[in-house]
N, C-alpha and C positions, 0 to 999 in steps of 0.2 A: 641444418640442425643436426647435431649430434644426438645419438640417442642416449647416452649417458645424460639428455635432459629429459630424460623419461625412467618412466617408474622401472625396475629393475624388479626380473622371477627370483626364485632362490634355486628351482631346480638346476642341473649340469645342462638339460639339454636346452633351458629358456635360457644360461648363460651364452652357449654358444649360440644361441640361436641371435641373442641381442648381439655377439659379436661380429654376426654375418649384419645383423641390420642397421650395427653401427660404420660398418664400411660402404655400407648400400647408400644410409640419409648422406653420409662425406660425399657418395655422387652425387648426389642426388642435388644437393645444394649447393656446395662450395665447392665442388670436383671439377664440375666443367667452368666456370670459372677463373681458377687456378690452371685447366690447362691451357684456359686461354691466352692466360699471363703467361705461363711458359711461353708459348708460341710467337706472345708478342718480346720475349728476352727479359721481361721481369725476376726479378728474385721472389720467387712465390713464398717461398717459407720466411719473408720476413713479413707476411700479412697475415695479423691475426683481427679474428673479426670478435666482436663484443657481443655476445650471444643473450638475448633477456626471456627465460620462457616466464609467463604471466599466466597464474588460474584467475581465472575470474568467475568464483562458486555462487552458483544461482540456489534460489530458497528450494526448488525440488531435490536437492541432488547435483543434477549436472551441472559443466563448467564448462567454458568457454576458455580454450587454450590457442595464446599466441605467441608463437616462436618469432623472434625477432632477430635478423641476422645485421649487424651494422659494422660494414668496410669502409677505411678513409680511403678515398681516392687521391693519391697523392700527386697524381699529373692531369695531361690530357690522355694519354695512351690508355690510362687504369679507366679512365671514364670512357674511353672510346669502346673497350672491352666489356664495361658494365651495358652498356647500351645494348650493344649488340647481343648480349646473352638478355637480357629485358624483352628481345625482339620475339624469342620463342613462345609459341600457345602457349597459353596457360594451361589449357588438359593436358600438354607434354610434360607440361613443369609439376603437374599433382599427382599425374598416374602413379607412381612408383613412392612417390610419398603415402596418397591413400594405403596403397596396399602392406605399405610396411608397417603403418599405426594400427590398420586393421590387424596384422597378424601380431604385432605386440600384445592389442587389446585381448585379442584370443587366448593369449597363453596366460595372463592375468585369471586365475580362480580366487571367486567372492561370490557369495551368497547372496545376489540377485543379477536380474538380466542389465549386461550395458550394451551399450552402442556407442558406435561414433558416427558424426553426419555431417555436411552441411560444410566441406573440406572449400577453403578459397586462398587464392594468393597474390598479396600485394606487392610492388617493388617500382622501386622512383629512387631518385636522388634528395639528399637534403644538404641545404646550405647554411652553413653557419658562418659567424665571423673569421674563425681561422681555418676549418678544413673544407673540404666537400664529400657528402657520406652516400655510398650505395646502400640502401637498407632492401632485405627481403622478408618477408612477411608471412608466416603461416598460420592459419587460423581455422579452428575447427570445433567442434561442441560434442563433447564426452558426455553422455547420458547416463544417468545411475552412476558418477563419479565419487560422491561420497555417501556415506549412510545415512539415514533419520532415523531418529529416534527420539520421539515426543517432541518438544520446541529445538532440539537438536539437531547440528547436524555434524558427522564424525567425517573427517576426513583420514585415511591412513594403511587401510587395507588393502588397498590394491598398490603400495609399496614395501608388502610383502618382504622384498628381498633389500630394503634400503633405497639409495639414491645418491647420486651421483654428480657433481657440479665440477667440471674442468675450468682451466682457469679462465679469466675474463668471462663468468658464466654469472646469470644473477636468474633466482628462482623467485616467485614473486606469488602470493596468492593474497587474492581481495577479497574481503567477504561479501555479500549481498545487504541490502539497506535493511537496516531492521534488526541487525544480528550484531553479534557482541564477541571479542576472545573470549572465551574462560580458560581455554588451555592451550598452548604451542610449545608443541618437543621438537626438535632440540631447540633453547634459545635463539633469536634469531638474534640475525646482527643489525637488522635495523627494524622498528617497529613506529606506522603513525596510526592515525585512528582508523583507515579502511582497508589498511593491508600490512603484512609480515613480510618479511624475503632474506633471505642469506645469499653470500659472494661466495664465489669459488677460487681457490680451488678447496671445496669439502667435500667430505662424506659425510654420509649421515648413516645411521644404524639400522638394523632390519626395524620392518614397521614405522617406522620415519622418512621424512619427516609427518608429525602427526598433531593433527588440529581440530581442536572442537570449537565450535561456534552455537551461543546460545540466542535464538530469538527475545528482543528487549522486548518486556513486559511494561506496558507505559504505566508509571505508577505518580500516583496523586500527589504533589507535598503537602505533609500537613499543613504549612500555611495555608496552600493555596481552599486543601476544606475547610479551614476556620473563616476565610477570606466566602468563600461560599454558601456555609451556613449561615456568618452577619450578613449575606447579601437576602436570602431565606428570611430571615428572620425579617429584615428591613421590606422585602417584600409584602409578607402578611401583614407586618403594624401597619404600612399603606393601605392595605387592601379592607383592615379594618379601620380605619377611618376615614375608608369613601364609602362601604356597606352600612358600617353601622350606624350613620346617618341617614343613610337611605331606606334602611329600614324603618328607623323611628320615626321619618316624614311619612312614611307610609300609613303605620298606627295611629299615626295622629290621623293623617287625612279621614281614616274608615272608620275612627271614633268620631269624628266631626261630622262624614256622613250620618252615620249610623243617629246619630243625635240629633244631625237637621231631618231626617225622614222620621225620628220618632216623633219632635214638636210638629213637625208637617202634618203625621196621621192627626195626633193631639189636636191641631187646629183643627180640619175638617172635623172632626167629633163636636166639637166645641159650635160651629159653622150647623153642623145637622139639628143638636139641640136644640141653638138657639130658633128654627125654625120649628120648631115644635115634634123634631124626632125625624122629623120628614121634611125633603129636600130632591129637586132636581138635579139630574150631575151637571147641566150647562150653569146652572145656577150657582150651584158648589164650589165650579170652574171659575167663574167671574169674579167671586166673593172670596176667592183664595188668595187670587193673585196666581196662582200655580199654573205650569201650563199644564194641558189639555193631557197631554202622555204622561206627564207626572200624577197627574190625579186619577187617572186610570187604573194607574200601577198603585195606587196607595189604596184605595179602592179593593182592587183584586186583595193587598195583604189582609184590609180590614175584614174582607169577606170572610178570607180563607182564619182567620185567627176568631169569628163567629160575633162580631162587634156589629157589622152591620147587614145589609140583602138588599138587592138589586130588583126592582122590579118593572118589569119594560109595560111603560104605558104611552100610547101611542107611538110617538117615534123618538120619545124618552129615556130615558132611565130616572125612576123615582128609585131617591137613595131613602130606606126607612132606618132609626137607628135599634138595636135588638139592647 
């Protein structure tokens, strides 16, 4: 990875200093490679590799950055060379990478704390119909990479001095789910729905490239509340015309009581008279037809409303009427 696919300082000394770090990642990655092809009598400088860095902006802030390095293998020798450099540690193949993003991220000043972490490296062959591709792979998570600000999030300041795309270079940033462009400077040259990117060979100006991404507010269509309230509405007219039947069997039923327990008292009254005022309650009971707990409870109301009196004689109750 070239570092002119990384953010660029404005000062003299983060200039020279990206010039030493731009010769360092050419080791770093494509160096020993290349001297491998030399070695093996290659023409090295007719290999250019297609370079894809990709942001992938997470809803905090940070992003998730993959360098992507992809060479055709154009024999068996290039492939034999690819292998053999594939064979080295991987901690031999990130040391020198980590340390150089680290000291980039360093010289980068922005008004909150970042980090980088979490540095890995992939590398394989890929096969296609007509070539066969060495791809290398660098992937790492920049912390505090862009700003927030309310449902926003601002990407741009820490490209401070611009940016930089050599050719066969493609810059590429995706938003996170949930989020929306509202703004991308400069133009890009190709745009679908979850990500921007431009071709190189460009530059881009200081403070660019720069990207706002706004959190989507999930909003109701009116249809669908007019489509809601008829369901509301159709809800309640159901609900009253299984209540408000229910109801009304209900009033009816407790007038119907209320009416059979007043002819109920009315009869026993009628029952005590006819015995000349006075009456037994087993006697009461037989002559009603009513059961035994119904007459009891009729009994206690007529007491308690001053109609009649209870008086225990023997192992009776003589009902007298008042």
């Amino acid at each position: 990875m070239e570092l002119n696919s990384l953010p660029l300082p404005s000062s003299r000394k983060n200039i020279y200093t990206l010039n030493v770090l731009k010769k360092e990642m050419k080791k770093i990655i494509i160096g020993f490679i290349l001297a491998l092809l030399i070695l093996e009598g290659i023409a090295c400088e007719e290999i250019k590799p297609v370079i894809t860095v990709t942001v992938q902006i997470k809803e905090d802030g940070s992003a998730i950055w993959t360098v992507e390095k992809r060479f055709i293998l154009r024999d068996e020798v290039e492939e034999k060379v690819f292998e053999e450099y594939t064979k080295k540690p991987e901690e031999e193949l990130l040391t020198n990478f980590v340390v150089q993003i680290e000291d980039l991220m360093n010289s980068i000043k922005v008004d909150r704390e970042m980090a980088v972490k979490d540095f890995s490296i992939l590398y394989g062959k890929e096969h296609t119909i007509t070539n066969i591709y060495g791809v290398i792979k660098y992937q790492f998570l920049w912390e505090n990479f862009a700003k927030l600000e309310n449902n926003k999030i601002i990407v741009g300041d820490v490209f401070e001095g611009g940016y930089y795309l050599s050719e066969d270079e493609i810059l590429v940033f995706k938003k996170p789910e949930g989020y929306e462009f509202i703004s991308v400077v400069p133009s890009p040259h190709n745009v679908s729905e979850d990500k921007v990117s431009w071709e190189g060979r460009f530059d881009f100006d200081q403070g660019t490239p720069k990207i706002i991404l706004e959190k989507v507010l999930v909003k109701v269509p009116s249809e669908t509340r007019l489509k809601e309230e008829d369901f509301k509405k159709h809800i309640l007219i159901l609900l009253l015309l299984i209540i408000i039947p229910i109801i009304m069997l209900y009033l009816y039923h407790s007038r119907k009581r209320s009416t059979e327990r007043l002819e109920d008292k009315e009869m026993l009254i009628e029952i005590i008279k006819k015995h000349g005022g006075k009456i037994y309650q087993k006697e009461l009971t037989r002559e009603s037809g009513l059961s035994k707990s119904k007459v009891s409870n009729l009994l206690n109301e007529l007491k308690k409303e001053g109609k009649i009196r209870k008086v225990f004689k023997g192992r009776e109750n003589l009902i007298e009427f008042l």
